[in-house]
C-alpha positions in Angstrom: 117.2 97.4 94.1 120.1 98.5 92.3 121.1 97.7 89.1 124.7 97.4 87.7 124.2 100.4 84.5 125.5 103.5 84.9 122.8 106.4 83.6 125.6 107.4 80.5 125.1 103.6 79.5 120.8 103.8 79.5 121.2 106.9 77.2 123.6 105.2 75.2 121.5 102.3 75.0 118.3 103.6 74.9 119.6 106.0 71.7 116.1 107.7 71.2 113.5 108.4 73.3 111.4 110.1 76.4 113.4 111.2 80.2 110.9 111.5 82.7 112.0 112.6 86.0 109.5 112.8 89.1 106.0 112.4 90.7 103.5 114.9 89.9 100.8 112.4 91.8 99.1 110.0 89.2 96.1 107.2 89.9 96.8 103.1 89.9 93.7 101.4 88.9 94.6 97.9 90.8 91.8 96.1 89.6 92.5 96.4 86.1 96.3 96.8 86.5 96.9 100.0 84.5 98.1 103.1 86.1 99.1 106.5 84.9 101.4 109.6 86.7 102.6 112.8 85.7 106.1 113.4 85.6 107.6 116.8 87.1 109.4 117.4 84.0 110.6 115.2 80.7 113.5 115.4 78.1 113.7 114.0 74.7 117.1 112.2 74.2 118.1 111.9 70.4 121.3 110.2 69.7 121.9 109.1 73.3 121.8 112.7 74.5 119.7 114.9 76.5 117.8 117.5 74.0 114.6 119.6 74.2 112.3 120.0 77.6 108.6 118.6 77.1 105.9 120.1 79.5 103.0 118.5 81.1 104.2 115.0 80.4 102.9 111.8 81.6 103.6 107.7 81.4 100.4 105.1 81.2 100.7 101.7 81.1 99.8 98.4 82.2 101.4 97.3 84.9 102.7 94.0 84.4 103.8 94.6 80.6 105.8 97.9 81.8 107.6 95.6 84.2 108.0 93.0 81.7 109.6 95.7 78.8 112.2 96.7 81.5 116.1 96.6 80.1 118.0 98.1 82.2 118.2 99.0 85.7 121.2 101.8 86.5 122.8 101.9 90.0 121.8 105.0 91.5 118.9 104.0 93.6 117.5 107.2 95.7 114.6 107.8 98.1 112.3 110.5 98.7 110.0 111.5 101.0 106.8 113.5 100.8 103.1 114.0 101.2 100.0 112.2 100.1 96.7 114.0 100.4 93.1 114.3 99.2 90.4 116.3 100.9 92.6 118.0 103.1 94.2 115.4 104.8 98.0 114.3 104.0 99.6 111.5 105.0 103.4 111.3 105.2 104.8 109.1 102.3 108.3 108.1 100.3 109.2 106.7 97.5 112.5 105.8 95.6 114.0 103.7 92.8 117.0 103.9 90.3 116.6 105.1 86.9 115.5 102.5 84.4 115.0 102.1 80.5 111.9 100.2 79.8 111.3 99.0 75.8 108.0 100.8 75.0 105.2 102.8 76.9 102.7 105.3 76.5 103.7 108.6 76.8 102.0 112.3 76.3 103.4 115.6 76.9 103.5 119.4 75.2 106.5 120.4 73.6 
């Protein structure tokens, strides 16, 4: 669902810190409640503003304290739509949400 920040008040907010943007695939481990993804491409921000790329970035986490360090949710929810596959096989999926700013996570990437 939408949220009622715009993305110029997360950066603001958020001051200093990782910008992920995108699905590179990733693995959910449901029975433990972690999960980890790659992120198509990640920004520092410093000072509330975007600054240097960082490559082959990704966010790990357990799922229920992620959800629980969320702080903002901004209003621009979008969908997408794309492919799942393993072995050959691909299955039509989408996914969607608005930007958010969550307190802490685990992050990794190359600068």
């Amino acid at each position: 669902a939408n949220g009622d920040w715009s993305l110029e008040e997360i950066f603001e907010e958020m001051r200093d810190g990782v910008y992920l943007i995108g699905s590179r695939g990733g693995q959910v481990n449901t029975a433990e409640g972690i999960f980890q993804f790659n992120a198509r491409r990640g920004y520092l921000v410093r000072k509330g503003e975007i600054s240097e790329l960082i490559r082959d970035v990704s966010l790990s986490g357990q799922t229920l304290s992620i959800l629980k360090g969320v702080r903002a949710v901004a209003d621009d929810l979008r969908f997408n739509s794309g492919g799942c596959g393993k072995g050959g096989q691909v299955v039509p999926v989408g996914d969607g949400a608005p930007h958010i700013l969550i307190e802490e996570a685990v992050v990794g990437g190359a600068g």
